[in-house]
C-alpha positions as CSV (number, residue, x, y, z in Angstrom):
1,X,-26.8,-7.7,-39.1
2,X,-27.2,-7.9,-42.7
3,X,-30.3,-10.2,-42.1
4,X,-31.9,-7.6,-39.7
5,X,-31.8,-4.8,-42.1
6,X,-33.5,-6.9,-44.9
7,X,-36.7,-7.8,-42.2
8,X,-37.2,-4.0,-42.1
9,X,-39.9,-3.1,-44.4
10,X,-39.6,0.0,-46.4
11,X,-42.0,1.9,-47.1
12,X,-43.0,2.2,-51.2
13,X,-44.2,4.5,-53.5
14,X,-48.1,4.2,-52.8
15,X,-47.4,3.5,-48.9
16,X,-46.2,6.8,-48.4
17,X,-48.7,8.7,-50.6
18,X,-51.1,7.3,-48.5
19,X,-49.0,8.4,-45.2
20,X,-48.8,11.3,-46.9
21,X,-52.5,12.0,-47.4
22,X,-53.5,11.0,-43.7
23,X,-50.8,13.7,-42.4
24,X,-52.5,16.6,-44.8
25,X,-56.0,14.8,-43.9
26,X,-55.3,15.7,-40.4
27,X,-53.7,19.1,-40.4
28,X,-56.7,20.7,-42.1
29,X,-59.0,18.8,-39.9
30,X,-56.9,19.7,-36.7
31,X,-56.1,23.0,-38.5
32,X,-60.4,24.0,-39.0
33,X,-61.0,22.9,-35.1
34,X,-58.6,25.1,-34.0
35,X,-59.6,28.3,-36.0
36,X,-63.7,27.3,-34.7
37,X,-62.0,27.6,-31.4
38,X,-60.2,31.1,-31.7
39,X,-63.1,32.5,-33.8
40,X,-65.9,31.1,-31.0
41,X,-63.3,32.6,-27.9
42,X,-63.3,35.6,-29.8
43,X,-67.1,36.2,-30.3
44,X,-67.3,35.3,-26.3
45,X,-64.7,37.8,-25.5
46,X,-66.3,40.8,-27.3
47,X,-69.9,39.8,-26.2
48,X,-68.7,39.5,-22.6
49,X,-67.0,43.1,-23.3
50,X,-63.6,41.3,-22.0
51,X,-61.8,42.5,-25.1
């Protein structure tokens, strides 16, 4: 057992900076899509007089 826990690789200092970056990376991205989409549904709503 002891041999499979030293083949897991553990993740270092830099590796999970990097995750780390990616994760923000992709919430603003995913984050700035989704607020286009609610501000364009909007706009359509009020220029269809829906809303």
């Amino acid at each position: 057992m002891l041999k499979e826990v030293n083949k897991i690789r553990w993740s270092n200092r830099k590796n999970l900076g990097q995750k780390f970056t990616w994760v923000i990376t992709f919430l603003i991205i995913f984050g700035a899509f989704f607020y286009a989409i609610d501000t364009g549904l909007k706009y359509l709503f009020v220029l269809l007089k829906i809303v």
